[in-house]
Backbone bond lengths (Angstrom), bond angles and torsions (degrees), N, CA, C in turn:
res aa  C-N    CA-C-N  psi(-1)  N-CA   C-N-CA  omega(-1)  CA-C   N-CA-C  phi
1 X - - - 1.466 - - 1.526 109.07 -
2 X 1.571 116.34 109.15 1.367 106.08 164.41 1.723 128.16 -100.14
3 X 1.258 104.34 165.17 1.421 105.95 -165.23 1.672 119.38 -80.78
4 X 1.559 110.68 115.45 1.549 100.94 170.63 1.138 157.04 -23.64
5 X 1.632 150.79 131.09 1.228 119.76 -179.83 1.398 112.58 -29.63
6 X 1.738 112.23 -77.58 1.116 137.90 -138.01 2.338 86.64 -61.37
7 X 1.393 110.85 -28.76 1.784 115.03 172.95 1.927 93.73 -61.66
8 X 1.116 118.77 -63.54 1.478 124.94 -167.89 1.890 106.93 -44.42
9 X 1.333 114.95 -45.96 1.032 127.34 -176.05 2.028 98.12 -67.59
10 X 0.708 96.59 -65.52 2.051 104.07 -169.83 1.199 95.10 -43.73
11 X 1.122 120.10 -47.96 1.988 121.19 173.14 1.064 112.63 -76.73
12 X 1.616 139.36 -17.48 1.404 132.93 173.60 1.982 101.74 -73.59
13 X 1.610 98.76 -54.46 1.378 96.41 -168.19 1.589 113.72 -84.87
14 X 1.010 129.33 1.67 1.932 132.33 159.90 0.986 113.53 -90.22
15 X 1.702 136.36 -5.72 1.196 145.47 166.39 1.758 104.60 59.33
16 X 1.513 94.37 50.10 1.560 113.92 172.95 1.361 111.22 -17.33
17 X 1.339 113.32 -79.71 1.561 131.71 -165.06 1.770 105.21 -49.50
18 X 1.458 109.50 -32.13 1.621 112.31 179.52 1.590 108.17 -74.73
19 X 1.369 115.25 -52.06 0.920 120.95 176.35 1.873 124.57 -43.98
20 X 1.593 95.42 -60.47 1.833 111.43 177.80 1.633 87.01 -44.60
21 X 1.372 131.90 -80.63 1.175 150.20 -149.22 1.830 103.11 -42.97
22 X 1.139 127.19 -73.83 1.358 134.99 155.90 1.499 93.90 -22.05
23 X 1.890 130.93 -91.32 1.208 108.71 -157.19 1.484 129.20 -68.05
24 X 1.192 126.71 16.45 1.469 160.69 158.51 1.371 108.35 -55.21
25 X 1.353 106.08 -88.93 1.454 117.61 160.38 1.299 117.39 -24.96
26 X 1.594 115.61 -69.30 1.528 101.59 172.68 1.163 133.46 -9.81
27 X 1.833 71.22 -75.35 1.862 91.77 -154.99 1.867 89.31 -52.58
28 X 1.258 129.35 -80.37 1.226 143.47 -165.91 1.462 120.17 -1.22
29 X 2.028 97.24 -51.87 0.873 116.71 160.05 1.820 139.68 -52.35
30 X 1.571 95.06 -55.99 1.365 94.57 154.51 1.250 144.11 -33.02
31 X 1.391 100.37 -53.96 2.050 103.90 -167.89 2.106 71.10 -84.40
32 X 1.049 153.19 -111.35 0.948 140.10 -142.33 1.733 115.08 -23.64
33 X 1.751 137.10 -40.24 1.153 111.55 131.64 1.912 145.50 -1.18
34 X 1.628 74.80 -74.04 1.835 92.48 -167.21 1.352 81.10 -60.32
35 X 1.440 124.57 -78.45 1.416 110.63 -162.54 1.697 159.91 -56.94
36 X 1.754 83.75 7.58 1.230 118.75 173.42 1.460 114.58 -99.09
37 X 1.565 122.78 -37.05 1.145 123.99 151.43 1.705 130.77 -57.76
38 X 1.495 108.99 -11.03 1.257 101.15 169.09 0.968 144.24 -110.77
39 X 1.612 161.96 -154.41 1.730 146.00 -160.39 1.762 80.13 -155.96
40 X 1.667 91.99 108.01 1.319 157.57 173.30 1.678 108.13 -55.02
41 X 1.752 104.64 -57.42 1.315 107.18 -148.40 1.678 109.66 -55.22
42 X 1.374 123.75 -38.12 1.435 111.70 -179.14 1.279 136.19 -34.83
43 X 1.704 99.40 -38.99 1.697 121.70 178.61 1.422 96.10 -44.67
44 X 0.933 145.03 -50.91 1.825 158.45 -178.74 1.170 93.24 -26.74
45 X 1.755 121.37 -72.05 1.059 132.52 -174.25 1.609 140.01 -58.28
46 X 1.229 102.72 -32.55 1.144 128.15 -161.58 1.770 89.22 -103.86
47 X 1.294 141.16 -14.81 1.586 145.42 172.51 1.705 98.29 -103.82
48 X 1.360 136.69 -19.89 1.485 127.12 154.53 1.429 104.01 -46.99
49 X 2.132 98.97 -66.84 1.098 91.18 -146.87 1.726 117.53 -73.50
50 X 0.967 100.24 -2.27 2.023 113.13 166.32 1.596 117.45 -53.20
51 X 1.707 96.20 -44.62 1.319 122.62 -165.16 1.890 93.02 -64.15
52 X 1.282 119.98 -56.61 0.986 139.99 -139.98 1.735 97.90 -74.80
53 X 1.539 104.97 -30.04 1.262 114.79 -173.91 1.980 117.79 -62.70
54 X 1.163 86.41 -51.89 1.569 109.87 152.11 1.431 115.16 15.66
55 X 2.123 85.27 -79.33 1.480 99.62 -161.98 1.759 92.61 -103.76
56 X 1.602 132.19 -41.07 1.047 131.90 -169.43 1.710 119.27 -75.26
57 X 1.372 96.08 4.88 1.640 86.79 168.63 1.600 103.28 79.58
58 X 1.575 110.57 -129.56 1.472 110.18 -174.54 1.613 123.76 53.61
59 X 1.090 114.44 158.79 1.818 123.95 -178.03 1.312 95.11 -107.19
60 X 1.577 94.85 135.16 1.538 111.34 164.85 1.723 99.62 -93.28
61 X 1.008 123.23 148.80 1.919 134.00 -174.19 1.667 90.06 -110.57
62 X 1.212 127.04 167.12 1.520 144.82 129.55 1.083 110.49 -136.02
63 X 1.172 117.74 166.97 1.586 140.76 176.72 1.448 128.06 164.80
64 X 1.427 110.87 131.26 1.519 135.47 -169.51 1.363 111.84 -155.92
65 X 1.500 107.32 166.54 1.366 139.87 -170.93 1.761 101.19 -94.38
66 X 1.381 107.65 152.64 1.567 108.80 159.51 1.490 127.62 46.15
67 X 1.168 110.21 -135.03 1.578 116.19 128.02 1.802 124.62 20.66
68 X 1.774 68.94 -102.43 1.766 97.25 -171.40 1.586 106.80 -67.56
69 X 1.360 120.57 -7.39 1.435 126.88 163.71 1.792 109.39 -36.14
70 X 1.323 75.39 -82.52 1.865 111.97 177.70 1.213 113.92 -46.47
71 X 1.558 119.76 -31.09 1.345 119.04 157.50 1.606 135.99 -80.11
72 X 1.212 98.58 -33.03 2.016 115.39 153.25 1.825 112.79 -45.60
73 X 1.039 92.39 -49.63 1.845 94.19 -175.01 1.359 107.10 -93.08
74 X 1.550 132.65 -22.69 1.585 125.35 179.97 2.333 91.87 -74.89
75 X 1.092 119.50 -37.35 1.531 140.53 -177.03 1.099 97.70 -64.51
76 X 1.311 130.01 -72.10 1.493 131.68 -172.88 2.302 110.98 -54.01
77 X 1.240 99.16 -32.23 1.568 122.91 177.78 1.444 85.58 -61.37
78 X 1.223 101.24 -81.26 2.008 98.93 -164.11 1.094 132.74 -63.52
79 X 1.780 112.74 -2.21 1.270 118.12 -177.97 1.320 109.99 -90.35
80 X 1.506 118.80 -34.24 1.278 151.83 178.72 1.456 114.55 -58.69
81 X 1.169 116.38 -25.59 1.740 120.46 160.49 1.032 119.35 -106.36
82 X 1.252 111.27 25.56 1.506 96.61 -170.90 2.002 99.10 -108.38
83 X 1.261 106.47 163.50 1.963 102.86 -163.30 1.603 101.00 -143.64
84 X 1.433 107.75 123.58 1.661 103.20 151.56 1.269 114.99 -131.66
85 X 1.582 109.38 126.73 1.756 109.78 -158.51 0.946 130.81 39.27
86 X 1.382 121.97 50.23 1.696 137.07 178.47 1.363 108.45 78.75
87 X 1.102 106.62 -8.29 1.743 111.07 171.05 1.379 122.64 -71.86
88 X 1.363 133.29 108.62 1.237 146.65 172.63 2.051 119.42 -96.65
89 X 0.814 94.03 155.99 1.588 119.92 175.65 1.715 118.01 -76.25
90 X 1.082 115.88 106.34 1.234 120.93 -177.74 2.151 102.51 -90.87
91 X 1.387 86.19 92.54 1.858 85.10 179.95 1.537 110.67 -142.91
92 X 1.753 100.26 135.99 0.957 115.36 -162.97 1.646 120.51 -133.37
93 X 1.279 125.31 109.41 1.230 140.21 -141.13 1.331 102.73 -81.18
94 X 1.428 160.35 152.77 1.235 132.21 -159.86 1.884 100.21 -130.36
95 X 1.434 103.89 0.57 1.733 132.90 176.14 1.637 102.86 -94.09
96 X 1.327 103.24 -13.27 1.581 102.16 -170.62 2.099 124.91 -53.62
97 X 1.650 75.95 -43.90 2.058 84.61 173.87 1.327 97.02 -112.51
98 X 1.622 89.79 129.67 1.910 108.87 174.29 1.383 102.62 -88.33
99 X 1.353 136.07 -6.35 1.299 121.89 164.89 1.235 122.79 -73.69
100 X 1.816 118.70 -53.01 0.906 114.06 -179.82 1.872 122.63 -64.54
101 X 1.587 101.59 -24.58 1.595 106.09 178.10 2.174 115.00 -56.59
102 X 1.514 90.53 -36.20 1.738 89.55 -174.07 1.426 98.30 -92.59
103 X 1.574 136.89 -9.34 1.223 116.74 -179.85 1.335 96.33 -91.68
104 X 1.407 149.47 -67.58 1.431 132.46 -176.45 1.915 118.20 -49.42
105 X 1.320 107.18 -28.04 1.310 110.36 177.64 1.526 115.64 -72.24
106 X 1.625 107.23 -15.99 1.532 114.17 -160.51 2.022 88.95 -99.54
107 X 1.264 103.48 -30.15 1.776 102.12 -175.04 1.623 104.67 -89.35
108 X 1.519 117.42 -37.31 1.462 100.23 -153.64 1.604 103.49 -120.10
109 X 1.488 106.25 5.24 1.533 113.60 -162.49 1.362 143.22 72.13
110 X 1.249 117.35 126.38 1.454 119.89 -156.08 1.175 133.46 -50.84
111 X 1.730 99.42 -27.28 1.786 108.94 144.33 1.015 121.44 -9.34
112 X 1.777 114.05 -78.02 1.385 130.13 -156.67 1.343 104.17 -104.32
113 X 1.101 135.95 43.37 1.277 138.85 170.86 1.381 115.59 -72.33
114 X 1.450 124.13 -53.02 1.832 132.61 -175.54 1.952 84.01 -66.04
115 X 1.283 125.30 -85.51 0.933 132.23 -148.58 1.081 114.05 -42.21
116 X 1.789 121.79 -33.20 1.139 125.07 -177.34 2.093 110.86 -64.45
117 X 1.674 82.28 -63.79 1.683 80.80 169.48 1.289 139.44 -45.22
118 X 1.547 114.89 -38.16 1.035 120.98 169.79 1.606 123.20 -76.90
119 X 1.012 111.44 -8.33 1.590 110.59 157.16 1.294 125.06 -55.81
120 X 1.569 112.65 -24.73 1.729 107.12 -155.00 1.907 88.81 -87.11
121 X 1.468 101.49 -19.45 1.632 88.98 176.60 1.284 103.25 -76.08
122 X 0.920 123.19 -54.33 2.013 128.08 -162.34 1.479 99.63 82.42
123 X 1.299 106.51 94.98 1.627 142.29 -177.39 1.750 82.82 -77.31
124 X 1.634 108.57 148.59 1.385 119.46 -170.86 1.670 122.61 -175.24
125 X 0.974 133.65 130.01 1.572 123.47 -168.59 1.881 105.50 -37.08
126 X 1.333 96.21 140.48 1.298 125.79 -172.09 1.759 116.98 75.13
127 X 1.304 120.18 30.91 1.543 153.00 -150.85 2.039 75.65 -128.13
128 X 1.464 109.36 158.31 1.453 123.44 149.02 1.142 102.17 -177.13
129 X 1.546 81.74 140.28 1.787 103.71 -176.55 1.859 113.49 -120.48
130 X 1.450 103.50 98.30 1.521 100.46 160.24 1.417 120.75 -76.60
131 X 1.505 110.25 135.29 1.105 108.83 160.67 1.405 133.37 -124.81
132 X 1.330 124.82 135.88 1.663 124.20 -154.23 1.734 94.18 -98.17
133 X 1.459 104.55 134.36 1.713 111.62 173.90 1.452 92.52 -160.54
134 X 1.649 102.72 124.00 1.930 93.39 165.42 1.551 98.20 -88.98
135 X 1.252 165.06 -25.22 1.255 139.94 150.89 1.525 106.86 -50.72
136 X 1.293 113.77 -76.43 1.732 102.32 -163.14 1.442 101.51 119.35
137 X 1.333 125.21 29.99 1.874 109.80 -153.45 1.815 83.51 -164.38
138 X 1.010 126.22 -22.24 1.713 118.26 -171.32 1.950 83.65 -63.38
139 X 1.722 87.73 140.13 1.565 107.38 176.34 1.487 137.79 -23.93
140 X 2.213 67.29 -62.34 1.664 98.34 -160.87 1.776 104.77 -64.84
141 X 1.406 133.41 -31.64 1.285 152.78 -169.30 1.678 81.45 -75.71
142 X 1.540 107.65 -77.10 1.480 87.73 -174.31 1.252 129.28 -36.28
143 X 1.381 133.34 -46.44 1.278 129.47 -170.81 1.678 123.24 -107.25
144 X 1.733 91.47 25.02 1.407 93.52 156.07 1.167 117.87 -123.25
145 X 1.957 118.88 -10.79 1.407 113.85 152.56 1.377 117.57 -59.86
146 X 1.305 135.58 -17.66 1.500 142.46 -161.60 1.765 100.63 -86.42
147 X 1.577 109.66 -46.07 0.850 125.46 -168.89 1.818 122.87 -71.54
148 X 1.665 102.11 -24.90 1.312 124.55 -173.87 1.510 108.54 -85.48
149 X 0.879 94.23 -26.02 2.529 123.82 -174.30 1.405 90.00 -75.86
150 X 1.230 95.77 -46.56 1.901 87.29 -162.01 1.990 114.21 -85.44
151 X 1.523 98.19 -8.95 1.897 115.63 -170.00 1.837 75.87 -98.43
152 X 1.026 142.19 7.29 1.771 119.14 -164.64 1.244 134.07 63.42
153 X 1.557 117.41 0.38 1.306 120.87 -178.75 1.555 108.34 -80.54
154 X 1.559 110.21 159.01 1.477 115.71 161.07 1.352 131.41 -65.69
155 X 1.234 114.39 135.51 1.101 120.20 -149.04 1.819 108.08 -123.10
156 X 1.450 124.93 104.13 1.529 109.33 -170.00 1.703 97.06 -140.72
157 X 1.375 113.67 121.53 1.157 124.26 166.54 1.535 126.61 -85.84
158 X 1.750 132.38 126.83 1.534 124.04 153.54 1.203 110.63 -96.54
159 X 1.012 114.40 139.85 1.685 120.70 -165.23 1.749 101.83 -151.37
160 X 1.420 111.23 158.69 1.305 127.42 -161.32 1.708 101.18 -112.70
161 X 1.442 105.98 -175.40 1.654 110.01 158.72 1.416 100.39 45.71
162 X 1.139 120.26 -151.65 1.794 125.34 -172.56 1.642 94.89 -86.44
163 X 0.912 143.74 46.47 1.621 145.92 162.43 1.200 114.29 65.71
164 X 1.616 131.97 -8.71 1.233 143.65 -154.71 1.693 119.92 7.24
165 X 1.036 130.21 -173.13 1.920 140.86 168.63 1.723 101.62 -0.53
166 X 1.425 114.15 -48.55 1.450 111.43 -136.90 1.874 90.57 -81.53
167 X 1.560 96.11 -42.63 1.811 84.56 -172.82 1.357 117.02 -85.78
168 X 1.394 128.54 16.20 1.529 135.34 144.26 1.301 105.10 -71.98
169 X 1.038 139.50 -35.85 1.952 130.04 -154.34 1.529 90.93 -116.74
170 X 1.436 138.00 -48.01 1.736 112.05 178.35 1.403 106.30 -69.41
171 X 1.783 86.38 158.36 1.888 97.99 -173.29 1.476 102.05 -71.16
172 X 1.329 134.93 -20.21 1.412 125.61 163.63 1.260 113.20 -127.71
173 X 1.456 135.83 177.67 1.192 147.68 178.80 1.669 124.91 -169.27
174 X 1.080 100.04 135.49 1.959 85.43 159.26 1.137 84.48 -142.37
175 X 1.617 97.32 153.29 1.352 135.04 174.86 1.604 135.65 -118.90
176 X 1.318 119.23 90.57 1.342 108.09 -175.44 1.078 119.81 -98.59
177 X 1.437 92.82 116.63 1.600 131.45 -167.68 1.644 100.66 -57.45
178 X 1.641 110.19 151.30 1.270 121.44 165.60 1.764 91.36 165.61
179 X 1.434 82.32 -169.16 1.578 103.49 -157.30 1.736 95.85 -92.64
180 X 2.106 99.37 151.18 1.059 78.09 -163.25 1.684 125.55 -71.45
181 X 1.262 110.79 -151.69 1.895 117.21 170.59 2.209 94.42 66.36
182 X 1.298 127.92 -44.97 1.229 123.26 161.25 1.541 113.52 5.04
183 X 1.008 117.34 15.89 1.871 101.71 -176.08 1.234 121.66 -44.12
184 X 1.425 90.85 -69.51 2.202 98.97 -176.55 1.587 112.89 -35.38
185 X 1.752 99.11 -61.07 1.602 89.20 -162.67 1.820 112.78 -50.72
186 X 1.892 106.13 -26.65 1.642 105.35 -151.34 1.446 87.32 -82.08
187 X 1.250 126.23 -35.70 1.759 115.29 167.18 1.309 132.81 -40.58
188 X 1.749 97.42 -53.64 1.061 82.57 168.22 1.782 129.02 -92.57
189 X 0.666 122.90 28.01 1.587 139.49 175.60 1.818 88.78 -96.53
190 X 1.058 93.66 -73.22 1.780 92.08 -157.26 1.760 113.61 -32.19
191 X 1.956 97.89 -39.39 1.519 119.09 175.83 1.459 113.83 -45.19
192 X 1.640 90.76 -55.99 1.796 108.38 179.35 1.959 119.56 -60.39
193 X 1.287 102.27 -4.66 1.574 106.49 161.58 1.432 102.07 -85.48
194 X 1.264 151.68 -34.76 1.225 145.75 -127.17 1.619 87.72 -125.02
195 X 1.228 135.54 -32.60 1.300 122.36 160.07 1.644 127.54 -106.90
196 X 1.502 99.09 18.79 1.389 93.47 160.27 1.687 106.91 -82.98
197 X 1.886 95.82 -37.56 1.798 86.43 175.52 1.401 99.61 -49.58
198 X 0.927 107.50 -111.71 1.292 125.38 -172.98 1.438 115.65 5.08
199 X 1.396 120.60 -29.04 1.612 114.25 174.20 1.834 99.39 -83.43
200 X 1.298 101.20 -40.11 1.696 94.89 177.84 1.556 121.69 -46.31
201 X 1.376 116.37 -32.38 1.257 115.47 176.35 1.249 120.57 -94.05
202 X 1.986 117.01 -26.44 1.383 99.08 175.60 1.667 103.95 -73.44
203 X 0.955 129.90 -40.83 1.669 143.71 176.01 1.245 127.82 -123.17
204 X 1.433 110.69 132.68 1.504 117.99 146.81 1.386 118.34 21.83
205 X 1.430 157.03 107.89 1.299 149.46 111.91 1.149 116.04 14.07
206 X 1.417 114.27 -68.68 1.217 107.16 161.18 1.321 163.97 157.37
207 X 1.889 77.49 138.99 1.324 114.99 136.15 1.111 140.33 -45.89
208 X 1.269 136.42 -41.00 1.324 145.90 -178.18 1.721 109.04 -65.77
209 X 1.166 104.46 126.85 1.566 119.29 -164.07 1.904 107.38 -107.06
């Protein structure tokens, strides 16, 4: 589809490119906000325990809503190539099959959708399951962090807004704080954990300028 004169003109005379550029900045600004307002230190933990996977084997889990769906499986993608000394990442997105998500969601309810799936593995110490929610309060997260606590696996929540349910009940969490409805920026923040790893191992720390 190309763009009309009379389209070429509306972007000549609103001075499009000035405009995009300014709300760019914003936003940019924003999640750099949120992420200055928030407490960092867990990431520490939650990039050991990645590290750790390496050599100890174990399943990494994801799982999210909406959004944070799309970010569980783009996360689970980049974690999944990533190598130290032939050592790879065993990670497994739990949004990954849309069949199995609407057939257990369609019999047992969308509640129990993670928990259900994740049963057929049998989640177990040295197992960890992140789970992505910018509230922190959707069910199904609740009752598959509950569910992961109680199998012995690790348990680490990213969560948005005031962290809601999820970063009280996982054994770790960070939360980047902001106001609520915030989706975009906490998406993309939550994303920006999953390729800062991921830059740590393809490169140098830093690098980043």
């Amino acid at each position: 589809m190309t763009a009309s004169h009379n389209d070429n003109a509306l972007i000549h005379n609103y001075n499009f490119k000035v405009i995009i550029k300014e709300i760019l900045e914003k936003y940019i600004n924003l999640i750099s906000s949120i992420s200055e307002k928030s407490s960092l230190e867990s990431l520490d933990v939650l990039f050991s325990r990645l590290d750790n996977h390496f050599e100890s084997g174990g399943r990494i889990f994801l799982a999210g809503n909406g959004g944070s769906a799309a970010v569980s499986s783009h996360a689970a993608t980049d974690l999944g190539k990533l190598q130290i000394e032939n050592n790879l990442l065993n990670v497994i997105s739990l949004n990954s099959n849309i069949s199995t998500l609407t057939a257990l969601s369609n019999d047992y309810g969308y509640e129990n959708v993670f928990v259900n799936i994740i049963k057929n593995f049998k989640p177990k110490e040295g197992d960890t399951l992140i789970t992505i929610s910018s509230s922190g309060n959707s069910k199904n997260i609740i009752n598959i962090l509950e569910y992961c606590n109680s199998e012995g696996a690790f348990t680490f929540s990213l969560n948005g807004f005031v962290g809601g349910k999820a970063s009280k009940i996982s054994q770790y969490s960070t939360t980047f704080n902001s106001k609520e409805g915030y989706y975009g920026p906490i998406e993309d923040l939550h994303m920006m954990v999953f390729h800062l790893y991921a830059h740590k191992i393809y490169k140098n720390i830093d690098e980043i300028e």
